[in-house]
N, C-alpha and C positions, 0 to 999 in steps of 0.2 A: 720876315717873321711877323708873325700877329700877338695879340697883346694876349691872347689865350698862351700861347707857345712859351710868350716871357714870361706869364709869373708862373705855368707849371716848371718849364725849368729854372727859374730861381728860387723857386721856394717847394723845393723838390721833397724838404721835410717836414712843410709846412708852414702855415702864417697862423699866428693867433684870431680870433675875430676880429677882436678891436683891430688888432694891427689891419686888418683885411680893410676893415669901416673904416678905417684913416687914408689908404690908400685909394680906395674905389672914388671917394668923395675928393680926392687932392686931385688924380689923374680925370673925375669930369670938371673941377675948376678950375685944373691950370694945364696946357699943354707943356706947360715946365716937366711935368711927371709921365709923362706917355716917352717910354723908352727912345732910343735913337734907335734909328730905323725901321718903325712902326710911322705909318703914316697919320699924321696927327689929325687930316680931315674926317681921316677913315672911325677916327675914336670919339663917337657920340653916345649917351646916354645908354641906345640900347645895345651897341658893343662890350661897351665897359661891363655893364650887367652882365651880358652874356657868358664873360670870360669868367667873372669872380663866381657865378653860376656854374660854370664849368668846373674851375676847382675845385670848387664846393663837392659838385659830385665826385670827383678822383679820390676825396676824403684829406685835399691842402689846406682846407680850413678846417682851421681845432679849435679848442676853446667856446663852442657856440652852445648861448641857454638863450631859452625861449625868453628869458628877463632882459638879457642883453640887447634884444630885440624889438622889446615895449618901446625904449624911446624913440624908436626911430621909425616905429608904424608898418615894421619888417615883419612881427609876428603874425601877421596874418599870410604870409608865403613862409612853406618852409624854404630853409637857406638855399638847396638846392636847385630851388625858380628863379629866373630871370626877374620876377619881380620882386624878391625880396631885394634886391640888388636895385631895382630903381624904385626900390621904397627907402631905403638908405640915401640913395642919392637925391632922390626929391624932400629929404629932411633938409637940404642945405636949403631950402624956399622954403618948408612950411613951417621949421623951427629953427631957424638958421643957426643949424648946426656947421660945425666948424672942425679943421682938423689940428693938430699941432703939426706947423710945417717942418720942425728939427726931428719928430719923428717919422715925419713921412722921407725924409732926406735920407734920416740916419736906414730905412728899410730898404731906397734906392739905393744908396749905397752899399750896403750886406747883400743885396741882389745880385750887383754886379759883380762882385768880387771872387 
C-alpha cells in the first residue's frame, strides 16, 4: 500500500486542513507516523506532498482558506499542487513550525480503526 492509498482510505470522509498540516508535517519529521507497511525510505518530502496533493484533488481535504494558508507560505500553490504541500512542509525550516504530536496520534489512530 502507498501513503496515497492510506489516507484516501482512512479518511474516506475526509480531513480537516489543519488536521491535514499536522499530519503531512509529523509523517516528513518522524517515520513514527508513515503507516505500517509503507516503506519508510520510500516517504521523502516529495511523496508526502504528492499524496496530501492527491487528496486534496479527490476533494479529502475540507476546511481550506487561502488565510489558513498565509502562515505557512502555501498560498501561493493552490491546495491541490504538490507544492503547496512542500511549502507546508518546508515551514518546519523556515518557521519552525511544529505540530502537536497527541493530535497527530489521536488522527493515527481514528485512521486505523
Amino acid at each position: 500500500m502507498g501513503l496515497y492509498a492510506f489516507l484516501s482510505g482512512s479518511f474516506k470522509n475526509g480531513i480537516q486542513y489543519d488536521d491535514a498540516i499536522a499530519l503531512c508535517i509529523a509523517m516528513y519529521s518522524s517515520s513514527e507516523f508513515i503507516p505500517e507497511g509503507i516503506d519508510k525510505t520510500q516517504a521523502s518530502m516529495d511523496e508526502i506532498a504528492n499524496a496530501f496533493a492527491k487528496i486534496s484533488r479527490d476533494g479529502l481535504v475540507v476546511g481550506y482558506s487561502f488565510a489558513a494558508a498565509v502562515p505557512y507560505g502555501a498560498n501561493y500553490h493552490v491546495i491541490e499542487d504538490k507544492g503547496h504541500w512542500i511549502e507546508i512542509i518546508a515551514s518546519i525550516f523556515k518557521l519552525k513550525t511544529s505540530y502537536d504530536l497527541n493530535r497527530v496520534r489521536h488522527l493515527i489512530q481514528t485512521s486505523t480503526n
